[in-house]
C-alpha positions as CSV (number, residue, x, y, z in Angstrom):
1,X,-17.6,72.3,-118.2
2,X,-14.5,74.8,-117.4
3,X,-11.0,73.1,-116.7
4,X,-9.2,74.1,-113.8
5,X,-5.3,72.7,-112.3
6,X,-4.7,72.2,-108.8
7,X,-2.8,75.2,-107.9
8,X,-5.8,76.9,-109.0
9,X,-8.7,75.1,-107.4
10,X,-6.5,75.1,-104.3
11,X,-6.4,79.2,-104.5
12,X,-10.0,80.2,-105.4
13,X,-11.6,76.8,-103.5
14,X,-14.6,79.1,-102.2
15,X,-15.3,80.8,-105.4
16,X,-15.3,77.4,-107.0
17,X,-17.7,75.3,-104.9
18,X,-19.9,78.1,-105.5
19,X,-20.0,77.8,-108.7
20,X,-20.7,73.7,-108.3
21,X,-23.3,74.5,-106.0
22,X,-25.0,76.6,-109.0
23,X,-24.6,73.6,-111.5
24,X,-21.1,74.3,-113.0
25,X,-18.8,71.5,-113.3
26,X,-15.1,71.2,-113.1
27,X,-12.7,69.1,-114.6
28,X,-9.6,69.2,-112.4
29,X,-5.8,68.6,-113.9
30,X,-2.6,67.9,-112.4
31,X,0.3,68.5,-114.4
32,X,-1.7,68.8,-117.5
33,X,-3.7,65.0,-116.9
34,X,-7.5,65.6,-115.7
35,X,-7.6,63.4,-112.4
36,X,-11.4,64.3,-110.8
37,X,-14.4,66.0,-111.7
38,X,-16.5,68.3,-109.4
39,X,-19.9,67.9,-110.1
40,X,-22.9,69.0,-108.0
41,X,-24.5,66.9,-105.2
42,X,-27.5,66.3,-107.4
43,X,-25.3,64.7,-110.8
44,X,-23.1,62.7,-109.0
45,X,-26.4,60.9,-107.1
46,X,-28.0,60.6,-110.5
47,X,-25.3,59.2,-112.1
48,X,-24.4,56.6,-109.0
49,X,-27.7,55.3,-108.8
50,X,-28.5,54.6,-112.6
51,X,-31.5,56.4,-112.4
52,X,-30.8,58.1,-115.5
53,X,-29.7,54.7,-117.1
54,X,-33.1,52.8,-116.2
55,X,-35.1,55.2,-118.1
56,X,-32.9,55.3,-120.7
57,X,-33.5,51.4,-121.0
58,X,-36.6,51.9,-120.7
59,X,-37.4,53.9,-123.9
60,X,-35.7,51.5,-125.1
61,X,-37.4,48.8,-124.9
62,X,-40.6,51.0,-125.8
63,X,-39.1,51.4,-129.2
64,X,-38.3,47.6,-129.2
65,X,-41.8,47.1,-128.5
66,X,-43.0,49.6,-131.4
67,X,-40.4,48.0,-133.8
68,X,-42.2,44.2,-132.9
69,X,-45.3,45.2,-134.6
C-alpha cells in the first residue's frame, strides 16, 4: 500500500488510477489523517459482498468439525 495526500492525488490523478487499475492501493490523507482508500474494482466488490468472509467461516467450521472427533 503507498500513502499519498490530497494535493498529490489531485496532481498525478491519471498516473494514480493506473496504478489502482494494476492492483496497487492507496491510502489517501488530508492534513496528515488518512480519510479513503483506493482500491481496485475487484477488492472493493470482494470485500462488500463478504465473499471472502463466507469462506473464511467456512474453514472454520471445517476445523470445528475435525476438532468434534
Amino acid at each position: 500500500m503507498k500513502n499519498i495526500n490530497v494535493n498529490e492525488l489531485q496532481n498525478q490523478i491519471s498516473k494514480i488510477m493506473r496504478e489502482v487499475e494494476s492492483g496497487e492501493v492507496y491510502q489517501v490523507s488530508r492534513y496528515s489523517k488518512p480519510v479513503a482508500y483506493l482500491v481496485p474494482q475487484s477488492e472493493y466488490e470482494a470485500a462488500v459482498s463478504g465473499s471472502g468472509c463466507k469462506s473464511c467461516m467456512q474453514d472454520l467450521r471445517k476445523i470445528a468439525k475435525k476438532m468434534e472427533k
